[in-house]
C-alpha positions as CSV (number, residue, x, y, z in Angstrom):
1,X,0.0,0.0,0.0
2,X,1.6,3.3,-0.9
3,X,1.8,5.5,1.9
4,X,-0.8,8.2,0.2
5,X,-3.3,5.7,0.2
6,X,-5.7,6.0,2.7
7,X,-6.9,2.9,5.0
8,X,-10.0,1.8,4.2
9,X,-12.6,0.3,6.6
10,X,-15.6,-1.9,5.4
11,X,-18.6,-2.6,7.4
12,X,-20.5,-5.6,6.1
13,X,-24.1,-5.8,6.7
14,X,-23.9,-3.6,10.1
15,X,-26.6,-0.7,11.7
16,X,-26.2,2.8,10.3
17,X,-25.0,3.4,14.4
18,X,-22.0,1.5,13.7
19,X,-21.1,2.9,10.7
20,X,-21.4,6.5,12.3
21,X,-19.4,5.5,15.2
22,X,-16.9,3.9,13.2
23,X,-16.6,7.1,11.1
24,X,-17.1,10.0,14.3
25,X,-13.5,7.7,15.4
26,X,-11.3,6.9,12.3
27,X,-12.0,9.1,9.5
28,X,-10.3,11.9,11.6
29,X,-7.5,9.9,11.4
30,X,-7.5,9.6,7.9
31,X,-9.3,6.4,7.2
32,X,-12.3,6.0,4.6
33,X,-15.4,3.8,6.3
34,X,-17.8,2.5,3.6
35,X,-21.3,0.5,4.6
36,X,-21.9,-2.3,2.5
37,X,-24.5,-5.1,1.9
38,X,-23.2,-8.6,1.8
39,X,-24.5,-9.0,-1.2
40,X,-22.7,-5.8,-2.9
41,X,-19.7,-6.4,-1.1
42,X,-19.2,-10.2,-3.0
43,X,-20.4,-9.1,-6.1
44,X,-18.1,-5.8,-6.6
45,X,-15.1,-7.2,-5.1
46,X,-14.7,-4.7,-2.2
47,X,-13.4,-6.4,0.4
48,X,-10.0,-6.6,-1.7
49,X,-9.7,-2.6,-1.9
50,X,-10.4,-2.7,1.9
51,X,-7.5,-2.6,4.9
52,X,-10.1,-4.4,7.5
53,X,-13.7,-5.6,7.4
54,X,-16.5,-5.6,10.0
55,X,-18.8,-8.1,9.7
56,X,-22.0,-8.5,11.0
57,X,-22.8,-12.1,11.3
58,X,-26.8,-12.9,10.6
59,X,-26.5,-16.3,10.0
60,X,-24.6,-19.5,10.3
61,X,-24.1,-19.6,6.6
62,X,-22.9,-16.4,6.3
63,X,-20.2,-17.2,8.6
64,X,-19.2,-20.2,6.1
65,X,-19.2,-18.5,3.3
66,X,-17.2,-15.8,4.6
67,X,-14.7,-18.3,5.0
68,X,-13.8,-18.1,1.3
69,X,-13.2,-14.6,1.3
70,X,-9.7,-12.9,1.3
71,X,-6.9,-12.6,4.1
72,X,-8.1,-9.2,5.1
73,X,-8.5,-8.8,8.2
74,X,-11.9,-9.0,10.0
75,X,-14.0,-8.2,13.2
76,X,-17.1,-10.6,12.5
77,X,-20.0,-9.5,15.0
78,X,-22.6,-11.5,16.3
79,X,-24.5,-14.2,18.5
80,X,-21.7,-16.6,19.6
81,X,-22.7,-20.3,18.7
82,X,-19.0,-21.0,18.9
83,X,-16.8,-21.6,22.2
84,X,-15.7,-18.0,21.5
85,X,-15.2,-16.0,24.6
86,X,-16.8,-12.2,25.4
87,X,-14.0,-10.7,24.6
88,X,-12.5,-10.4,21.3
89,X,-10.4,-13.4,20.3
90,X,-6.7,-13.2,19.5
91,X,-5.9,-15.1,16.1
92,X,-3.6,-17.9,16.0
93,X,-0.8,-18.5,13.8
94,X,-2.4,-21.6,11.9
95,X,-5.4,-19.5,11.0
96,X,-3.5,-17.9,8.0
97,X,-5.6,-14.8,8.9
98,X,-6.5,-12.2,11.0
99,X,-9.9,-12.2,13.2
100,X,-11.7,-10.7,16.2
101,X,-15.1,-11.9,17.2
102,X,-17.5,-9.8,19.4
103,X,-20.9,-11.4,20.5
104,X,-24.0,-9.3,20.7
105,X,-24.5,-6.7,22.5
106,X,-20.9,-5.4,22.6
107,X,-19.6,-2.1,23.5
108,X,-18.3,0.3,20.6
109,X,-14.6,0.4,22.6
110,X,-14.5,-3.2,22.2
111,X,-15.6,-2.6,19.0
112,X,-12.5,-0.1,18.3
113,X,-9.9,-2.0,20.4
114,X,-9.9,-4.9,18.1
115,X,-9.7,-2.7,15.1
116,X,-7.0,-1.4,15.9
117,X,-5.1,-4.5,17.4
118,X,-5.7,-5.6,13.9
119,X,-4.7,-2.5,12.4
120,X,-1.1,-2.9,13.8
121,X,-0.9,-6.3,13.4
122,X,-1.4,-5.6,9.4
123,X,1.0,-2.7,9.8
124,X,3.6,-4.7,11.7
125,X,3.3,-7.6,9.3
126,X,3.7,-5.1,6.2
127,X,7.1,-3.7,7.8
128,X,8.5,-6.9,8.1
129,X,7.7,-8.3,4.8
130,X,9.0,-4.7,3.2
C-alpha cells in the first residue's frame, strides 16, 4: 500500500449506528469507512480494496461463506454459537488470517480495540515483509 493511500474500513451488513461510530472515530485519522451489503460487497469485489472488514454475522451460513473470502483482516459481529469468549479473540498463527469476534451486544470500545489491534498487526506484518 503506498503510503498516500488512505486505510480503508468496510462494514459488512452492520446498523447505520456502527457505521457513524466507526466514522465519528477513524475518519479523523485519515481512514475512509464505507457501509456495504453482503450482497454488494461479493459481487463488486470490495473487500480486496479494503484494509479491515467488520462483519456482521446474521446467519450460520454467512459465517461459512465468509470463509472463502480474502486474508483481510476482519471483526465478525454476532450471537456466539461457537466456544468463542466475550471478549475479542486473538488469532492464531495456523489461521493464516487475522480475526476478532464480538458477540452481541458489545460495547463500541470493544468494537475499536480490536480494530486497531488488527490494524497494527497488518502494519507490523507489512514492515517486516517490506
Amino acid at each position: 500500500m503506498s503510503a498516500d493511500r488512505r486505510k480503508r474500513l468496510l462494514v459488512v451488513d452492520g446498523q447505520a449506528e456502527t457505521t457513524e461510530v466507526l466514522r465519528a472515530i477513524f475518519e479523523p485519522r485519515g481512514m475512509e469507512i464505507d457501509r456495504v451489503k453482503a450482497e454488494t460487497n461479493r459481487v463488486s469485489g470490495n473487500d480486496q480494496e479494503a484494509n479491515l472488514i467488520v462483519l456482521h454475522e446474521q446467519t450460520d451460513a454467512s459465517s461459512k461463506s465468509d470463509d472463502q473470502r480474502s486474508a483481510v483482516p476482519r471483526v465478525i459481529i454476532g450471537r456466539m454459537e461457537r466456544s468463542q469468549p466475550r471478549q475479542a479473540s486473538k488469532p492464531t498463527p495456523e489461521s493464516g488470517s487475522s480475526e476478532r469476534y464480538l458477540s452481541e451486544p458489545f460495547h463500541y470500545g470493544e468494537l475499536v480495540q480490536a480494530i486497531e489491534d488488527l490494524l497494527a498487526d497488518a502494519d507490523t506484518d507489512q514492515q517486516r515483509a517490506a
